[in-house]
C-alpha positions, -999 to 999 in steps of 0.1 A, spaced: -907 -316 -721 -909 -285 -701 -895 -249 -709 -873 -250 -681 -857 -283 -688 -856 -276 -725 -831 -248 -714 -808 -268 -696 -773 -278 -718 -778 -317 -724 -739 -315 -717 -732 -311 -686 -698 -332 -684 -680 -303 -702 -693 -280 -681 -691 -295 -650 -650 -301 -659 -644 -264 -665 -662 -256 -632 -641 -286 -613 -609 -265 -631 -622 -230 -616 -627 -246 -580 -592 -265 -584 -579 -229 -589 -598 -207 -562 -591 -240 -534 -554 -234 -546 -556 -202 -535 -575 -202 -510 -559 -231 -495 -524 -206 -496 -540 -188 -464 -529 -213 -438 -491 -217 -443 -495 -179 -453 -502 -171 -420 -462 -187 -408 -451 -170 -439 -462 -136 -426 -456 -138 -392 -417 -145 -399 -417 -122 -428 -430 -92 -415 -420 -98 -378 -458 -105 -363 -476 -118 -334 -504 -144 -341 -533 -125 -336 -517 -97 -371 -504 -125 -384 -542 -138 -384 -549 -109 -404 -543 -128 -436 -571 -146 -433 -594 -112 -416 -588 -95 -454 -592 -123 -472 -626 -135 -462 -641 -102 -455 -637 -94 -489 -663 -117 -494 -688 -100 -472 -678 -66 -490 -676 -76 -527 -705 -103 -526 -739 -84 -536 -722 -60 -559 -707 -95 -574 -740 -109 -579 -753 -72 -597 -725 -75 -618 -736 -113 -627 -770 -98 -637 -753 -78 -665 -727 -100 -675 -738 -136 -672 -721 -163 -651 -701 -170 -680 -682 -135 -680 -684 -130 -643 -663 -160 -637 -634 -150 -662 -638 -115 -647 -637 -129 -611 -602 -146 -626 -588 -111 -639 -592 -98 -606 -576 -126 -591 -546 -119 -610 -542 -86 -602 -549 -93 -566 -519 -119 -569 -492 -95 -585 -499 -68 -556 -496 -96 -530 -461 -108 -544 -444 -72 -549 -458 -60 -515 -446 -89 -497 -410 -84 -516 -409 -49 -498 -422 -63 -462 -448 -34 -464 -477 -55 -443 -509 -30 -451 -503 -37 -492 -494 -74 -490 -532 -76 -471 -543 -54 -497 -536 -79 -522 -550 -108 -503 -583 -85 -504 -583 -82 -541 -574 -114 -543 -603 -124 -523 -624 -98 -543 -620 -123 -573 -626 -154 -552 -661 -136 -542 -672 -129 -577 -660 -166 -590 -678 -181 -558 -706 -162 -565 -712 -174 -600 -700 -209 -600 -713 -223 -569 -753 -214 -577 -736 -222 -616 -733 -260 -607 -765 -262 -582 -788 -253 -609 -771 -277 -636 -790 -300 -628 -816 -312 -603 -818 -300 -571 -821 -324 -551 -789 -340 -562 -768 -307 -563 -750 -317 -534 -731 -346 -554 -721 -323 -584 -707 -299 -557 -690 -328 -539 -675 -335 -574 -663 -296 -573 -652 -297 -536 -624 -330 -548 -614 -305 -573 -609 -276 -546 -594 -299 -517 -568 -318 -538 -554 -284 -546 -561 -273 -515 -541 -304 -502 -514 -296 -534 -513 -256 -522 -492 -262 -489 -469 -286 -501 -460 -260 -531 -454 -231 -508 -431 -248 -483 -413 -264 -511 -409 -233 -524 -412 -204 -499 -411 -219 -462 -382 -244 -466 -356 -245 -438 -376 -224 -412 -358 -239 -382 -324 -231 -397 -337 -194 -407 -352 -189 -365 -319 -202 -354 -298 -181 -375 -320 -147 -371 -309 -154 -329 -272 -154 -334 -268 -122 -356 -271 -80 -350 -307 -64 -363 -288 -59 -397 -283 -89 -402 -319 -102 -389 -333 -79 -413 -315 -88 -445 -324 -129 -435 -359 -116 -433 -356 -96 -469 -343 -122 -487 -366 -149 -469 -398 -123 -481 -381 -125 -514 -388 -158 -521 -424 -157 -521 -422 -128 -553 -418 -154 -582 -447 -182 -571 -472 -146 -569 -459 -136 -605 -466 -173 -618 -500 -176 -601 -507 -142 -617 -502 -153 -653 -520 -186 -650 -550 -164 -633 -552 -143 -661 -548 -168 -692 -580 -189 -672 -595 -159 -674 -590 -149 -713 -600 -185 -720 -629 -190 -697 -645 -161 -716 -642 -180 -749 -646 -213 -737 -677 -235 -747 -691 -232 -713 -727 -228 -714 -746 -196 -702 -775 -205 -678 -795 -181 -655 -813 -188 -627 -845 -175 -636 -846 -200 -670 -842 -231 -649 -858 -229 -616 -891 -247 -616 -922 -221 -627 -939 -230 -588 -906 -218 -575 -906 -186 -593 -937 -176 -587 -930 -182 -551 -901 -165 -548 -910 -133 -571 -940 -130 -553 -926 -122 -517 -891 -117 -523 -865 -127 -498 -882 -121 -465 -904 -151 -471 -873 -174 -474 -866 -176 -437 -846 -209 -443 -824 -187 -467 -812 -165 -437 -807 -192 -413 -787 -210 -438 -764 -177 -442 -756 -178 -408 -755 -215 -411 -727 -210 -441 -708 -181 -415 -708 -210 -385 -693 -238 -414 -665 -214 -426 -653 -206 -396 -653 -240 -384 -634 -248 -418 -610 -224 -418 -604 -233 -379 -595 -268 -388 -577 -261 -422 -556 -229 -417 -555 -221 -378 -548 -259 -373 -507 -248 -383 -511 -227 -352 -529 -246 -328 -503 -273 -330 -477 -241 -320 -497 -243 -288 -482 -276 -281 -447 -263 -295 -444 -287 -321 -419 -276 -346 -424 -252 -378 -412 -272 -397 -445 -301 -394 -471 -278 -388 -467 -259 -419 -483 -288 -435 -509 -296 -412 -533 -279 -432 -526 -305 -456 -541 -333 -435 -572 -316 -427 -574 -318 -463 -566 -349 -472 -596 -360 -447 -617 -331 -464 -608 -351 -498 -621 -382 -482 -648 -367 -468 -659 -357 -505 -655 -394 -522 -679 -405 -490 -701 -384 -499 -703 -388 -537 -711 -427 -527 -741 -418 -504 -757 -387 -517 -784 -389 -531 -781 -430 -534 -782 -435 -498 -790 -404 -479 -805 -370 -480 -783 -339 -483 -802 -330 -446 -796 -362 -431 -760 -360 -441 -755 -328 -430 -766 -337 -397 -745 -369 -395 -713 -350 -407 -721 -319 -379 -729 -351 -351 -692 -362 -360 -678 -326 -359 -688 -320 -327 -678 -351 -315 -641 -342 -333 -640 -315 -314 -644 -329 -280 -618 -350 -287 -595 -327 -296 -603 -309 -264 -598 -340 -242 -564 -352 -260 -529 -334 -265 -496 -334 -290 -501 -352 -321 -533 -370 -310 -550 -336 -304 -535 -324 -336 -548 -352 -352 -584 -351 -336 -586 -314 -356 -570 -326 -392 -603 -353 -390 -625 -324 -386 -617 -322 -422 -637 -356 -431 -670 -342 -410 -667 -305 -427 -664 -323 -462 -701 -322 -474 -713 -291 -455 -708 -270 -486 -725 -292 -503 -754 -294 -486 -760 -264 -468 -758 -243 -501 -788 -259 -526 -805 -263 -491 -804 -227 -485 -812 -218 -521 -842 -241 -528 -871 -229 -541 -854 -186 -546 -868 -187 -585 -852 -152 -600 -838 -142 -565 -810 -171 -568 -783 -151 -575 -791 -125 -547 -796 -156 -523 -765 -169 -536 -747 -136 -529 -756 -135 -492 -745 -170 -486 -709 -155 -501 -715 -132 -478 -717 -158 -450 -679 -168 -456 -669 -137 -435 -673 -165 -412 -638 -174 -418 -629 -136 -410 -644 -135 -379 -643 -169 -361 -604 -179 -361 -594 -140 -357 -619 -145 -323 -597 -178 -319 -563 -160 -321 -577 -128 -299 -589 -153 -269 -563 -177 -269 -537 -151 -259 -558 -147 -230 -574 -184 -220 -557 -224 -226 -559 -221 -265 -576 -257 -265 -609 -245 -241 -610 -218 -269 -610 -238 -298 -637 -262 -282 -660 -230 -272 -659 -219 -304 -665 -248 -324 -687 -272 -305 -720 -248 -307 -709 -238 -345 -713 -278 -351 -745 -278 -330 -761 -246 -351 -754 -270 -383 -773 -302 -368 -806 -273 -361 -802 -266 -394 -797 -301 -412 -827 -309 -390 -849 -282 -388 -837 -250 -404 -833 -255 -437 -873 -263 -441 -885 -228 -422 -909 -210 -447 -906 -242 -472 -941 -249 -480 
C-alpha cells in the first residue's frame, strides 16, 4: 500500500454524511437568494435590476473572499476552516435579519456579503474536501451525493420563506394601492418585519454547526497527502501556469453559475415577464430544483458505472442548450417550464467540472480550488447582465443570448478543455 493511500480515513461514510449536512446548509442558504429577490424588491420599494443586487453581493463575495479563504485553509486545516466558514455565516445571518427589520438596503446586502463570505470559505474547503476522499476519477458521484444534499434544501429553502415571510403578497400589492404613503409604509415595515425571526433562527443553527463541526470526528486531510506523488511533482514543478485546463475550467465554473443561478433564482422573475402572478412564481425556484434533484439521482446511476464525468458533462450542456431554445420558442407556463428543466441538465455540472478542473494540481489544490470559488462570481455577473438588458430588449431574446453560448463554452470544455496541458 502506498503512502498516499495509507493516509486516506478508511471511513469515509461518516465523513461524507457531515459534508452532505454542511452542503444541505450552505444550498439552504444559498437557495434563500431567489424568493429573496421578491422579498426585497417589495420590502425596500425596488426595481428589478436593485432588487438583483441580492444576488450581485452575494456571489461576489465569493470572488473577493476566495484566495484569502484558501490561505486561511493552509493554516487552519479543512476541518477548522469549515466550522469557521459557519461562524461567519452566522454573523452574516443576524446582520441580514436586523437590517432588513429597519428597510436600510446598503446593510441588509452587507449581510448577504458576509453571509456569502462564509459560503466562500465552506465552499472552498469542502468541495476539494470530498473530491480528494476518494478517487478521482469517481469524484463526481460523491459530489453528486453532496449536490442531493444541497438541492433538496435548496428545494426545502423557498417553500420555508414564503410560508413564513412572503405569504399573502397579492393581498399585501392590493392593499399598499388603496391607502396614503403612511399607510404604504407601515404595510411595508411590518411586512420587512417578518423576515427578522427566520435570520435569528438560521443564525443560531449556523453557529451551533459551527461549534460542533470543530469537535466533530471529521477527519483532517490535505491535499498535498493524497494527491498521487506523479501529480505532485507535476504540479510543484511549474505551478499553476502549466495547468491551462485549470483556467479554462474557472471560466468554465463562471459560465455554469450563471447559467444556474439564471434558471434557479432569476426564473421567479422571468415568469413576471409573462405577468404571472407573485404568488406562483415565488416558488419557481423550487421546480428548477426539484429537476436539479433529479438531475443528481441520474447521475449517481451513470457516473462512473456508465459514463465518464466528460462525456456527461457534455450530454448535460447538449440538453441545456437545447432547454434553452425551447424556452425561447415557447411562452406562459410552457416557457416557464422549459427553464425549471434546465435544472435536470445543470445537475451534474458541478460535479464534473470541478475534479476535472482540479486533476492532477498535487500541493496547488487548494489554490486551484480557490479560483474555481472564485468562478462563482458568475452568478454575480450573468443574471445582473440579464436584469440590466431586459429593461432594454424582449426579456426572452436576452435570456437565450446569454445562456445558449454559456451551455456551448461547457460542451468545449467537456470535450476538449478540460484535457489542455494534461499530459
Amino acid at each position: 500500500m502506498t503512502a498516499a493511500a495509507a493516509s486516506k480515513p478508511q471511513d469515509t461514510l461518516t465523513p461524507m454524511l457531515v459534508i452532505g449536512l454542511l452542503f444541505f446548509i450552505f444550498g439552504f442558504v444559498t437557495w434563500l437568494n431567489g424568493p429573496l429577490i421578491q422579498f426585497v424588491e417589495l420590502a425596500f420599494d425596488l426595481d428589478t435590476v436593485n432588487a438583483f443586487l441580492v444576488l450581485m453581493v452575494f456571489y461576489l463575495s465569493y470572488f473577493f473572499f476566495a484566495l484569502p479563504a484558501s490561505w486561511l485553509l493552509r493554516r487552519t486545516g479543512m476541518k477548522k476552516g469549515m466550522a469557521i466558514g459557519l461562524l461567519v455565516m452566522a454573523v452574516g445571518a443576524l446582520a441580514f435579519g436586523e437590517f432588513a427589520v429597519r428597510r436600510w438596503y446598503p446593510g441588509a446586502l452587507s449581510g448577504l456579503f458576509v453571509i456569502g463570505a462564509g459560503v466562500a470559505l465552506l465552499q472552498t474547503a469542502a468541495n476539494p474536501y470530498i473530491s480528494i476522499l476518494g478517487p478521482i476519477d469517481s469524484a463526481a458521484q460523491r459530489i453528486a451525493f453532496m449536490g442531493i444534499c444541497n438541492k433538496v434544501a435548496g428545494i426545502l429553502a423557498p417553500l420555508v420563506l414564503g410560508a413564513l415571510v412572503m405569504h399573502g403578497l397579492g393581498d399585501l400589492k392590493t392593499q399598499m394601492h388603496s391607502v396614503d404613503a403612511a399607510g404604504r409604509a407601515a404595510l411595508l415595515d411590518a411586512f420587512a418585519a417578518r423576515i427578522h425571526l427566520p435570520y435569528v433562527a438560521m443564525a443560531v443553527v449556523l453557529a451551533t454547526l459551527g461549534f460542533w463541526i470543530a469537535r466533530s470526528p471529521l477527519p483532517e486531510i490535505r491535499a498535498a497527502d493524497v494527491n498521487r506523488a506523479d501529480d505532485e511533482a507535476h504540479a510543484g514543478a511549474k505551478g499553476l501556469s502549466a495547468h491551462p485546463h485549470l483556467w479554462l475550467g474557472v471560466l468554465c465554473l463562471f459560465l455554469y453559475v450563471g447559467v444556474e443561478v439564471m434558471a434557479g433564482d432569476a426564473i421567479g422573475t422571468y415568469g413576471h415577464g409573462f405577468g404571472l402572478p407573485a404568488d406562483e412564481t415565488k416558488f419557481f425556484t423550487s421546480f428548477t430544483l426539484a429537476a436539479m434533484l433529479a438531475g443528481y439521482l441520474a447521475g449517481l446511476v451513470a457516473i462512473p458505472r456508465f459514463v465518464s464525468q466528460a462525456r456527461y458533462l457534455a450530454l448535460s450542456a447538449a440538453l441545456g442548450a437545447m432547454l434553452a431554445i425551447g424556452a425561447f420558442l415557447t411562452t406562459g407556463y410552457v416557457s416557464v417550464g422549459f427553464v425549471a428543466a434546465l435544472g435536470f441538465a445543470n445537475a451534474m455540472m458541478w460535479p464534473a467540472i470541478f475534479p476535472l478542473a482540479i486533476a492532477g494540481l498535487g500541493r496547488l489544490t487548494e489554490t486551484g480550488s480557490a479560483l474555481l470559488i472564485m468562478g462563482i462570481a458568475g452568478g454575480a455577473i450573468v443574471p445582473q447582465l440579464f436584469a440590466l438588458l431586459r429593461e432594454r430588449w424582449d426579456f426572452q431574446l436576452v435570456f437565450v443570448a446569454i445562456m445558449l453560448p454559456s451551455y456551448l463554452y461547457i460542451l468545449y470544455y467537456a470535450l476538449r478543455g478540460h484535457r489542455a496541458g494534461r499530459r
